[in-house]
C-alpha positions as CSV (number, residue, x, y, z in Angstrom):
1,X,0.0,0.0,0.0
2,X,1.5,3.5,-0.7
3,X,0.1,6.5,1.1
4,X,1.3,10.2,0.8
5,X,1.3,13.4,3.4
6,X,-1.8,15.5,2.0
7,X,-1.5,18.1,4.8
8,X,-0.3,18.6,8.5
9,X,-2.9,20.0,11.0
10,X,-1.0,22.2,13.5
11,X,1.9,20.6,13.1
12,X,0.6,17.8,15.2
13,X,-1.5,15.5,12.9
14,X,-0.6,13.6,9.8
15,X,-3.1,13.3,7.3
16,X,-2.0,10.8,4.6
17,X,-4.2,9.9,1.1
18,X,-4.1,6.0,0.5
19,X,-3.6,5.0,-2.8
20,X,-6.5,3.3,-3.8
21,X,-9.0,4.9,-1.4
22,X,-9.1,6.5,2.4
23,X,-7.1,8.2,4.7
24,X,-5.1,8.0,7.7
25,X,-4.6,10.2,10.6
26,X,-1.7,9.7,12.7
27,X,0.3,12.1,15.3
28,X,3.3,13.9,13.7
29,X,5.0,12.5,17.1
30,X,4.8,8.8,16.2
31,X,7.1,9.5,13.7
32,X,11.4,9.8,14.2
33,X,11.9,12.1,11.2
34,X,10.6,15.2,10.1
35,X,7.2,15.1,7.6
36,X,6.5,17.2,4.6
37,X,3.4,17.5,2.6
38,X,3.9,15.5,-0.7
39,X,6.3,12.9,1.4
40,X,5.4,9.2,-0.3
41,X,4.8,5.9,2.1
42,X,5.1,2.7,1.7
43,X,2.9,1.6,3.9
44,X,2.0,-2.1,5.5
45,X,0.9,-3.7,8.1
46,X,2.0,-6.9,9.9
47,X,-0.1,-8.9,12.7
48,X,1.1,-8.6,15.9
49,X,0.0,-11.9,18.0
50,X,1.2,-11.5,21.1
51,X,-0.1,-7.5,21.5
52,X,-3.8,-9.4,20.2
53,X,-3.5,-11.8,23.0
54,X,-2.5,-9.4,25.5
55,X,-6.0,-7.5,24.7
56,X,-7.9,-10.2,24.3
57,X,-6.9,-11.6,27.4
58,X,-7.3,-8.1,29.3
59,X,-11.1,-7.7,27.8
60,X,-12.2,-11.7,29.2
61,X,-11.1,-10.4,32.4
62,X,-13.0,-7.4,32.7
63,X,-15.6,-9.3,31.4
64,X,-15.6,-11.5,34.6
65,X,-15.0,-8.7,36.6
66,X,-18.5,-7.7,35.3
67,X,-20.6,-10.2,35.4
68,X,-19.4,-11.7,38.9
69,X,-21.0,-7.7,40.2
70,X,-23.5,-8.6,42.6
């Protein structure tokens, strides 16, 4: 997937145009090297199991926490 910088809000907020269709929004701050509008991505995205688990996992047990409310 490629994705380029349309604009930066405030200087805080990444907007980028994906090829293809849609947008993303991401924080200038998650970033380690200075944007530009026009700046090109390539962009994807990998499945992380163990951060999945950790959620799911965290979710069950508030969950139980719920329904064991008197």
């Amino acid at each position: 997937m490629r994705a380029v910088i349309d604009r930066i809000e405030d200087g805080k907020t990444a907007v980028l145009t994906v090829v293809g269709g849609g947008e993303m929004i991401i924080p200038v701050k998650q970033f380690k090297f200075k944007l530009h509008e026009g700046m090109w991505f390539d962009v994807k995205f990998n499945p992380n199991k163990k951060a999945e688990s950790k959620s799911l996992a965290r979710v069950k047990k508030l969950q139980q926490e719920l329904l064991s409310r008197p």
